[in-house]
SEKEGU-577396 format. One record per residue (C-alpha): chain; x, y, z; residue number from 1. Coordinates in Angstrom, 3 decimals, always signed. Each point is the difference from the previous one (the first is absolute). Last residue first. Example, Ala and Ser with C-alpha at 12.3 -4.5 7.8 and 13.67 -1.06 7.14 Angstrom:
SEKEGU-577396
+-------+----------+----------+----------+-----+
: chain :        x :        y :        z :   n :
+-------+----------+----------+----------+-----+
:     A :  +13.670 :   -1.060 :   +7.140 :   2 :
:     A :   -1.370 :   -3.440 :   +0.660 :   1 :
+-------+----------+----------+----------+-----+
end
This chain:
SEKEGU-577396
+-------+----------+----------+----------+-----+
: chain :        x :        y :        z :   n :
+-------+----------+----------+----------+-----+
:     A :  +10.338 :   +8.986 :   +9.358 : 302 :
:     A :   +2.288 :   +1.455 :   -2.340 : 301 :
:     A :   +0.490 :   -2.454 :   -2.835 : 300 :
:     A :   -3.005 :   -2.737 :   +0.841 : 299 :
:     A :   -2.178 :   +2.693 :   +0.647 : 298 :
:     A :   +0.318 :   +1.982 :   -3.389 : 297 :
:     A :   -0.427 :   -3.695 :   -1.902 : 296 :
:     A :   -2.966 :   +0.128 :   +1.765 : 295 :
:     A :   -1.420 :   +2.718 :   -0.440 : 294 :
:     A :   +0.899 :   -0.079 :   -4.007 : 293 :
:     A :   -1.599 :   -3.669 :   +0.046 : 292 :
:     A :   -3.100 :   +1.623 :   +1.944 : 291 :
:     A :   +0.163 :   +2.839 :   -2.453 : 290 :
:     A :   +0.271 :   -1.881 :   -3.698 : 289 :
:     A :   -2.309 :   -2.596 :   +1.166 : 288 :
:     A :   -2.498 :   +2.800 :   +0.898 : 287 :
:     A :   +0.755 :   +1.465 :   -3.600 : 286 :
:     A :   -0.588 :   -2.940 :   -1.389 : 285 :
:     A :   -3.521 :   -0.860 :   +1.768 : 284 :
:     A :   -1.090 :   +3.871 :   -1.212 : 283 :
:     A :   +0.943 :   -1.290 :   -3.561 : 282 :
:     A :   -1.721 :   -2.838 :   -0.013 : 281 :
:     A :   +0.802 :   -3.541 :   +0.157 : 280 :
:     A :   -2.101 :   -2.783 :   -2.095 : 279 :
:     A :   -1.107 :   -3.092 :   +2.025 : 278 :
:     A :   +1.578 :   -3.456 :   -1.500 : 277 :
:     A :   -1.225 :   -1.605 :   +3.533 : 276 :
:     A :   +3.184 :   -1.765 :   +0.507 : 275 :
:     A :   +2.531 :   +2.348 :   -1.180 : 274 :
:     A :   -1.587 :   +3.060 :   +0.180 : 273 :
:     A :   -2.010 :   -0.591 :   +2.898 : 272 :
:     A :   +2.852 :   -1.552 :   +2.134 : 271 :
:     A :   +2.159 :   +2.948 :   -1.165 : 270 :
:     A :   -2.385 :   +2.523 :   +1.582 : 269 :
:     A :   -0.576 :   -2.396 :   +3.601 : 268 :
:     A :   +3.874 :   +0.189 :   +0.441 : 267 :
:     A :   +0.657 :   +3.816 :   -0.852 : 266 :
:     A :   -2.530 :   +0.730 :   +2.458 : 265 :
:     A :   +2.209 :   -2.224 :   +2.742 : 264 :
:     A :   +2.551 :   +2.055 :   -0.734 : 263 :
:     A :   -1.649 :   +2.194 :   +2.646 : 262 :
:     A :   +1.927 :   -2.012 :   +2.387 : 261 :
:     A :   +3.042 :   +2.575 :   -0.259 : 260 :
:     A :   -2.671 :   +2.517 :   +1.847 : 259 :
:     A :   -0.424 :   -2.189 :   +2.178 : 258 :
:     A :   +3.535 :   -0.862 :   +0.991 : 257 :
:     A :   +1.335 :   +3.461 :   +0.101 : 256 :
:     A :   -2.690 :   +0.974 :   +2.345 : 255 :
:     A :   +1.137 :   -2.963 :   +2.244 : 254 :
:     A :   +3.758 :   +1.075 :   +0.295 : 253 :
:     A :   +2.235 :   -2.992 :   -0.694 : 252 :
:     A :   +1.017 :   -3.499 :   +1.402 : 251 :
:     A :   -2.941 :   -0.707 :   +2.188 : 250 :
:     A :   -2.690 :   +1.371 :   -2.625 : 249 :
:     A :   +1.520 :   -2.188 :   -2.535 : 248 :
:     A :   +0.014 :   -3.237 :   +2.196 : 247 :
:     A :   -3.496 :   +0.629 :   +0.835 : 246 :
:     A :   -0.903 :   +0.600 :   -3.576 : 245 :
:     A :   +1.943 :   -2.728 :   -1.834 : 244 :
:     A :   -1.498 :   -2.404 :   +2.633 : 243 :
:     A :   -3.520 :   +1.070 :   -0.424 : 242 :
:     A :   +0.427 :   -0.589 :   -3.473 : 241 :
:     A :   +0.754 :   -3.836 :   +0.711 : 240 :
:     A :   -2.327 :   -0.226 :   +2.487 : 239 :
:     A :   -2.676 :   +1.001 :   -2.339 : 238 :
:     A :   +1.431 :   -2.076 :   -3.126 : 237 :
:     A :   -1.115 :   -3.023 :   +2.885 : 236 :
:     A :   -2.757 :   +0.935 :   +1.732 : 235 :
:     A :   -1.643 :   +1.192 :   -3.399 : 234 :
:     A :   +0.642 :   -3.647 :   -1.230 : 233 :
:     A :   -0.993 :   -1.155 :   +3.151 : 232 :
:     A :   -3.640 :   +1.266 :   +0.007 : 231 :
:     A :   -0.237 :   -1.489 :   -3.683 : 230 :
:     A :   +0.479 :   -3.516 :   +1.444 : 229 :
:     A :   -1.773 :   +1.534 :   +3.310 : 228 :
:     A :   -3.331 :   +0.362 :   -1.492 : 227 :
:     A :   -1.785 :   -1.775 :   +2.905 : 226 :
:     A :   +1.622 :   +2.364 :   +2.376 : 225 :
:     A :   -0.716 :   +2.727 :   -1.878 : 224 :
:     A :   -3.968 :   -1.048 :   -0.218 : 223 :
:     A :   +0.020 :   -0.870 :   +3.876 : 222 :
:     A :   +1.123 :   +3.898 :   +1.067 : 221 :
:     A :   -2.249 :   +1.520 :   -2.981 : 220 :
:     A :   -3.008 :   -1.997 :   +1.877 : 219 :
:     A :   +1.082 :   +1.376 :   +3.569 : 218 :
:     A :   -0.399 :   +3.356 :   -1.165 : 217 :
:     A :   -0.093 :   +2.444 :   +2.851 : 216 :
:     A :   +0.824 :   -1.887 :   +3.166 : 215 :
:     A :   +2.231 :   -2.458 :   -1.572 : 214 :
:     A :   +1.227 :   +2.096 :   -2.817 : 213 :
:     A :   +0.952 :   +2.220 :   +2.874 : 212 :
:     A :   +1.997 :   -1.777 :   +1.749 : 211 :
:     A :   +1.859 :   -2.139 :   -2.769 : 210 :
:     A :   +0.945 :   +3.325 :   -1.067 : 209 :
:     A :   +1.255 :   +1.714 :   +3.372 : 208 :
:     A :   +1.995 :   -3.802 :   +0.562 : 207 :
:     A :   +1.902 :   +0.074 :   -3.687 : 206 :
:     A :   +0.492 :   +3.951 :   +0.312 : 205 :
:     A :   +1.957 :   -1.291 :   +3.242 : 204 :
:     A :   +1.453 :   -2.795 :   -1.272 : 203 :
:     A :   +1.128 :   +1.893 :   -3.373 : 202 :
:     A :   +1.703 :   +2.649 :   +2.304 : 201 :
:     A :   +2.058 :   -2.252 :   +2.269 : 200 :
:     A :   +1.249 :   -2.217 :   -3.058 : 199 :
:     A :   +0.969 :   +3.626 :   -1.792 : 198 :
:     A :   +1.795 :   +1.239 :   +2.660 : 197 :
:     A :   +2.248 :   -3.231 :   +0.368 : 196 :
:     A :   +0.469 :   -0.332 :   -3.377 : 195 :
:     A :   +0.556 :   +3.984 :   -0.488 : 194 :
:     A :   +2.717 :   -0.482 :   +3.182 : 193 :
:     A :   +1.620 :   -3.177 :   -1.284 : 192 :
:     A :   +0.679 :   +1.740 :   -3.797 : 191 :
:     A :   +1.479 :   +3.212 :   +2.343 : 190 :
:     A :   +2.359 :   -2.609 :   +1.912 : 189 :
:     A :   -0.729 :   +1.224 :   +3.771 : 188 :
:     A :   +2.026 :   +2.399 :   +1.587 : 187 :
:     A :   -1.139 :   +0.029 :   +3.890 : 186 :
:     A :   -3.619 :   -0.135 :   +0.794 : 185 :
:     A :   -2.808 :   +0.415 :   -3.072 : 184 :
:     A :   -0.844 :   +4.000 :   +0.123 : 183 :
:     A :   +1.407 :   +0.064 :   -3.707 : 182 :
:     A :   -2.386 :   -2.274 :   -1.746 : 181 :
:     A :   -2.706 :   +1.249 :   +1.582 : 180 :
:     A :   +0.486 :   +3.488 :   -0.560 : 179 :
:     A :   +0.311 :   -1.562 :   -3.706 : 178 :
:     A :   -2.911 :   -1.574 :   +0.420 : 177 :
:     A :   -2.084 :   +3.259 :   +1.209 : 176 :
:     A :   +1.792 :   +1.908 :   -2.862 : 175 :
:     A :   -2.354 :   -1.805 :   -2.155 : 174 :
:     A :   -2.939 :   -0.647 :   +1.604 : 173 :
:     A :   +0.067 :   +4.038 :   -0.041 : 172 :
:     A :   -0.003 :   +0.559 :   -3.339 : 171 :
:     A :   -2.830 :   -2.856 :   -0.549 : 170 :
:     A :   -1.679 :   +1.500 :   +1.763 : 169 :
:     A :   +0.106 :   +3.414 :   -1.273 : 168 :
:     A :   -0.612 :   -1.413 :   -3.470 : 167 :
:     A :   -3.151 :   -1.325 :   +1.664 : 166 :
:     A :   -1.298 :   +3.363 :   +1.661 : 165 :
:     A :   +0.554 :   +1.556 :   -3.152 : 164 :
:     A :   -1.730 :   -2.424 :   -2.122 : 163 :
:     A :   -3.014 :   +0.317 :   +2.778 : 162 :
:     A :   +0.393 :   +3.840 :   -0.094 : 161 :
:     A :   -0.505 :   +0.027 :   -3.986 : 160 :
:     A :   -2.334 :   -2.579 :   -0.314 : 159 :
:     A :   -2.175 :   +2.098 :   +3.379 : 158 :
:     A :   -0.068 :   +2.717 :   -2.784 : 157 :
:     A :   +1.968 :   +3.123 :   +1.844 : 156 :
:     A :   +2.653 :   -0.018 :   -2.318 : 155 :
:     A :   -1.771 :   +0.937 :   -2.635 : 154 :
:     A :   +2.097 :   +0.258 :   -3.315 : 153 :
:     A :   +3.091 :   -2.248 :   +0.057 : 152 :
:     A :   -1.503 :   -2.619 :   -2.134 : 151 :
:     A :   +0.407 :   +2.106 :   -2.961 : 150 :
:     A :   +3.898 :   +0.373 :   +0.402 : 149 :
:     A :   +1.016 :   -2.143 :   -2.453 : 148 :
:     A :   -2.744 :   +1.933 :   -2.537 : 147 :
:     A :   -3.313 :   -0.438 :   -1.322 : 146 :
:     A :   -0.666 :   -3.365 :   +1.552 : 145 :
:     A :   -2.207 :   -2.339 :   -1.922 : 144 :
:     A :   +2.820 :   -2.507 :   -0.892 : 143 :
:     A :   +0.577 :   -0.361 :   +3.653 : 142 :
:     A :   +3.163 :   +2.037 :   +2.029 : 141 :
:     A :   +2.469 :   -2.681 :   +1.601 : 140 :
:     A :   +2.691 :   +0.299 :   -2.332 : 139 :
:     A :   -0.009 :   +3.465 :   -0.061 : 138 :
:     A :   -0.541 :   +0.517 :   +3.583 : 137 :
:     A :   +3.010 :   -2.677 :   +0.455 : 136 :
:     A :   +2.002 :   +2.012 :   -2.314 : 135 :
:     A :   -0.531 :   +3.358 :   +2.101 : 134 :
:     A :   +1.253 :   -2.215 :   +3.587 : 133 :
:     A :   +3.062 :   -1.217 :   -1.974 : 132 :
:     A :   +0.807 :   +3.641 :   -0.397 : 131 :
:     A :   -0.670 :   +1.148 :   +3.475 : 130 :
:     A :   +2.083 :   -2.973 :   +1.139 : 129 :
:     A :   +2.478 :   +0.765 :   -1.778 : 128 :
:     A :   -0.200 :   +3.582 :   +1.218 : 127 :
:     A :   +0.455 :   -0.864 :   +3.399 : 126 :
:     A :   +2.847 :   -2.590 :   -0.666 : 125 :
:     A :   +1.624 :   +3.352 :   -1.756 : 124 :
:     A :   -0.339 :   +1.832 :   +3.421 : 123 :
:     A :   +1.301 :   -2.688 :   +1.703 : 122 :
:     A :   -2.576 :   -2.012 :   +2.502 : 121 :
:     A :   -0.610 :   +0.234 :   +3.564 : 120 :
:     A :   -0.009 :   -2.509 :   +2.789 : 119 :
:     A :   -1.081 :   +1.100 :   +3.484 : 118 :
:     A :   -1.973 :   -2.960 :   +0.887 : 117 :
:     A :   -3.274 :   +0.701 :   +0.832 : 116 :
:     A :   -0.437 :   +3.981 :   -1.649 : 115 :
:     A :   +2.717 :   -0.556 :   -2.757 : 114 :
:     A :   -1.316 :   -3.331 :   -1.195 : 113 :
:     A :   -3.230 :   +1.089 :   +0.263 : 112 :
:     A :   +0.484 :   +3.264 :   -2.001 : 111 :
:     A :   +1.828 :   -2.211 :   -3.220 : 110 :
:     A :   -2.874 :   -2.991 :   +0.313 : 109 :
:     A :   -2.381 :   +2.684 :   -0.898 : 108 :
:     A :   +1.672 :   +0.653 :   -3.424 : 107 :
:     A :   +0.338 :   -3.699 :   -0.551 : 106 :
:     A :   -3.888 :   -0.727 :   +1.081 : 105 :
:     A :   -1.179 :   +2.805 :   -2.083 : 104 :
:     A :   -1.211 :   -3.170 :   -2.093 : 103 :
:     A :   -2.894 :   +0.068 :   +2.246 : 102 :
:     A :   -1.732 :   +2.880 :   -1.410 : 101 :
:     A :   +0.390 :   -1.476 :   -3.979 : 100 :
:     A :   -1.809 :   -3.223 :   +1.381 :  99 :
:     A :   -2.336 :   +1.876 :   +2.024 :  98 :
:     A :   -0.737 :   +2.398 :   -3.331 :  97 :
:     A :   -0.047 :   -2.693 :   -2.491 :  96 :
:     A :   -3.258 :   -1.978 :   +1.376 :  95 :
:     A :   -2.358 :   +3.207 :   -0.489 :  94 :
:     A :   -3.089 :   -1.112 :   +1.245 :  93 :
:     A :   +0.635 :   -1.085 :   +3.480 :  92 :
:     A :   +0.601 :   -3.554 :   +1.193 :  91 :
:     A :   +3.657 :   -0.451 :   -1.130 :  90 :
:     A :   +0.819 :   +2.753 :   +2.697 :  89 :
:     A :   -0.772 :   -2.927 :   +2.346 :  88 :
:     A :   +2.121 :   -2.259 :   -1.207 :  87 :
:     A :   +3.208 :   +2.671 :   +0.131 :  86 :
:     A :   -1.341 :   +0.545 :   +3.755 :  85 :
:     A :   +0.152 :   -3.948 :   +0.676 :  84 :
:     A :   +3.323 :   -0.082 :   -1.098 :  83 :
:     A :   +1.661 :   +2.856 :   +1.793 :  82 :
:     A :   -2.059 :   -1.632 :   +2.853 :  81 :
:     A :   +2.018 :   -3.367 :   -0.114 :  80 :
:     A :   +3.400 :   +1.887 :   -0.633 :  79 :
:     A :   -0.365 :   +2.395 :   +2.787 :  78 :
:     A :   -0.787 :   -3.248 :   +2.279 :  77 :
:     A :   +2.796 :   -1.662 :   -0.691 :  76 :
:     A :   +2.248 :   +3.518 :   +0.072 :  75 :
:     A :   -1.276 :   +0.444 :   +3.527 :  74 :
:     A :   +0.883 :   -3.406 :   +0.882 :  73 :
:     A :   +3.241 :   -0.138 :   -1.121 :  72 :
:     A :   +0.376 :   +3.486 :   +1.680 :  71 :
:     A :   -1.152 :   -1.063 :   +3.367 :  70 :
:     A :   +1.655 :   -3.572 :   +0.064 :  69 :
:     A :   +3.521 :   +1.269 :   -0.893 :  68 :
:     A :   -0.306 :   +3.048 :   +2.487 :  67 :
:     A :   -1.235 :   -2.721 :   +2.699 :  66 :
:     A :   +3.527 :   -2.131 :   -0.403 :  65 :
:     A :   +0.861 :   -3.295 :   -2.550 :  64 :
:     A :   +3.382 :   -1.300 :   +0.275 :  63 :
:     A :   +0.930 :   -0.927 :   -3.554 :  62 :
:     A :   -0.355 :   -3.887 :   -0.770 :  61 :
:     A :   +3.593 :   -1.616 :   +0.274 :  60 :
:     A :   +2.784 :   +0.142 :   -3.112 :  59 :
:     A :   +0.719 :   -3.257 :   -1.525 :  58 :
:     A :   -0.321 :   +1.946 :   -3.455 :  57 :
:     A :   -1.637 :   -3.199 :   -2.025 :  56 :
:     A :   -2.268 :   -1.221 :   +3.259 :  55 :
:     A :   -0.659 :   +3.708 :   +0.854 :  54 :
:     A :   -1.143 :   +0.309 :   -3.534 :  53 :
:     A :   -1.960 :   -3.434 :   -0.523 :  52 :
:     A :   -1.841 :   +1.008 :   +3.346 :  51 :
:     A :   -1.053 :   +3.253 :   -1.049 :  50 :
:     A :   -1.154 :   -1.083 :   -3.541 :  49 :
:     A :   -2.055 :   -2.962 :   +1.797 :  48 :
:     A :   -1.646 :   +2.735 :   +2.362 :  47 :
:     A :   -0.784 :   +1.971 :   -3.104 :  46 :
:     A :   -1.361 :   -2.600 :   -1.923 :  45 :
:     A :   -2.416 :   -1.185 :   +3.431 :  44 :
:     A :   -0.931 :   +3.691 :   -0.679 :  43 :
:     A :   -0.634 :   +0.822 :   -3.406 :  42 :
:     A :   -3.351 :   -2.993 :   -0.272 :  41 :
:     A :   -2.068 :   +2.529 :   +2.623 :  40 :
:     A :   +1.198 :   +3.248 :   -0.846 :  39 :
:     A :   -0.538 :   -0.227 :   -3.961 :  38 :
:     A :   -3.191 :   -2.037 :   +0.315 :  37 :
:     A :   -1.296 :   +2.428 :   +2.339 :  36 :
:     A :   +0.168 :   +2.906 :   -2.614 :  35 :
:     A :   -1.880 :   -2.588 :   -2.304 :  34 :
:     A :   -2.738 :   -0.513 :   +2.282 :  33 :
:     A :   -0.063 :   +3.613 :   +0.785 :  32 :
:     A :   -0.142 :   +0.639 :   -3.758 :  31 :
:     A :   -2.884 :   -2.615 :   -0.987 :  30 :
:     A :   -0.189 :   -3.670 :   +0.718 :  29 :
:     A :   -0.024 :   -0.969 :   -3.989 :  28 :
:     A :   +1.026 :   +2.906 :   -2.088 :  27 :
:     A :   +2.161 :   +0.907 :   +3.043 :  26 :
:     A :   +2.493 :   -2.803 :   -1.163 :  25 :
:     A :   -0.003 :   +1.139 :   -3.511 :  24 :
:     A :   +1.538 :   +3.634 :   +1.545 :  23 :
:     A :   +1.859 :   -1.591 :   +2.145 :  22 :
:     A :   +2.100 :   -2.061 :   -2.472 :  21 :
:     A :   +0.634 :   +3.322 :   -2.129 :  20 :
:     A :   +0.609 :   +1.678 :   +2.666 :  19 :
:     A :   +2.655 :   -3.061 :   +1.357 :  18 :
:     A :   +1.438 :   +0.616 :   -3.986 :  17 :
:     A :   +0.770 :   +3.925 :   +0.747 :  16 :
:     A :   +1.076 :   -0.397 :   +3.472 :  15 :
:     A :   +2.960 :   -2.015 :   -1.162 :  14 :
:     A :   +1.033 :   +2.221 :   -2.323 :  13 :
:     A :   -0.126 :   +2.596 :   +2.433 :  12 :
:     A :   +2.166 :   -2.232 :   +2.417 :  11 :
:     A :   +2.492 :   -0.558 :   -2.548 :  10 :
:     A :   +0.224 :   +3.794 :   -0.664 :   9 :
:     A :   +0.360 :   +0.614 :   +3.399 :   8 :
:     A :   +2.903 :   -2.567 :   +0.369 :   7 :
:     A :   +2.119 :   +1.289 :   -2.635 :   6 :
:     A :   -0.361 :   +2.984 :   +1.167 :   5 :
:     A :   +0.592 :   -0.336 :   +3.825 :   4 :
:     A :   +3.455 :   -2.333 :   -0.966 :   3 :
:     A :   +1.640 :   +3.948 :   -0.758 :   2 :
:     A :   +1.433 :   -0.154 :   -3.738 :   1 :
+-------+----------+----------+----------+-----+
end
């Protein structure tokens, strides 16, 4: 099995119980507070995690060039407003259709890795993906939805272009760190190169954050701060996914990555059947039933 599964499905994990985490956070100094929390208390991780690997491997820091700098960056910043246009799409009456919108991130992250880095994927990676993608709908889709595909109707709701504006994003934060990645001088270790990409990207989202919670919401800034027990739990399981995802997106082909990370779905369900002793239903199975079948389709011919 190629190391970029494994390590995708660790970082989804991963992602899964920071949410969780975030989301309890944000009860108290609200999402941007909680958003910050994740930057903030991720970085001086990350710079340890760097340190400890070039300490284990004995290999030097990767030359760093412009084209490094410009597409970390660019994918920092792609991430950040990804984020804030998922939030926003929150704010509009029907919550399901930004989240359903910006789950076209996979799909999306397929053109952008062709257009910026001239990657492509199989044709039976393609329609993993596309099958994965139809799970996520159903698994995504709210009890009051008539069908998966309910949320699809009217596009042009600002929900709709703000979760398509976010998966897009995201797609593109994506291949940005593995353009990264690769435009690091010589022939770096690809584990070194995601460290090193990711340290870079989490100071920079770290500095635009602490920016403009300072000029916007100074109190939110001072409230994370003064949570920073829970703050570092986030920073912590955060770095840790953010690892999984670097490192995947330096080793394979970004769209492939994403759409992999959909397991992530699979995560929250069980957690609400085991934990939460919440019945499944039959449109929740058959989503199972497609992202696992997508899945299992990309992990044989993708």
């Amino acid at each position: 099995m190629p190391l970029w599964i494994p390590i995708t499905i660790a970082a989804a994990f991963m992602q899964n119980v920071r949410s969780a985490l975030q989301k309890s956070l944000s009860e108290q100094v609200g999402t941007s507070g909680a958003t910050y929390a994740r930057f903030l208390f991720a970085f001086p991780l990350a710079a340890i995690y760097l340190w400890t690997l070039t300490s284990i491997t004995e290999h030097p820091l990767p030359s760093v060039n412009t084209p490094f700098f410009v597409n970390a960056l660019l994918g920092g910043t792609a991430q950040i407003l990804a984020t804030a246009a998922l939030v926003h799409s929150f704010g509009y009456r029907n919550f399901s259709v930004g989240t359903t919108y910006s789950k076209t991130e996979a799909i999306q992250t397929v053109l952008f890795a062709f257009l910026i880095l001239g990657e492509s994927v199989t044709g039976s990676g393609l329609v993993a993906i596309f099958i994965s993608f139809i799970g996520v709908l159903a698994l995504s889709a709210r009890d009051g939805d008539k069908g998966i595909f309910a949320s699809l109707r009217g596009l042009g709701q600002p929900a709709s272009l703000y979760g398509l504006a976010s998966g897009a994003f995201f797609g593109v934060s994506a291949v940005m760190y593995r353009g990264a990645a690769h435009a690091l001088d010589g022939e770096p270790d690809m584990f070194l190169a995601a460290a090193t990409t990711l340290v870079v990207v989490l100071a920079w989202q770290t500095l635009l954050m602490t920016t403009w919670l300072a000029i916007r919401s100074p109190d939110k800034l001072f409230a994370t701060l003064r949570a920073w027990r829970q703050a570092i739990a986030i920073g912590a399981t955060g770095v840790i996914a953010s690892i999984g995802w670097f490192t995947a997106v330096a080793l394979h082909n970004p769209a492939y990555v994403r759409a992999l990370g959909q397991v992530e779905l699979l995560f929250t369900l069980a957690a609400s059947i085991l934990f939460f002793h919440e019945k499944i239903t039959r449109r929740e199975l058959v989503g199972m039933a497609l992202v696992i079948g997508g899945i299992i389709l990309m992990i044989l011919k993708g």
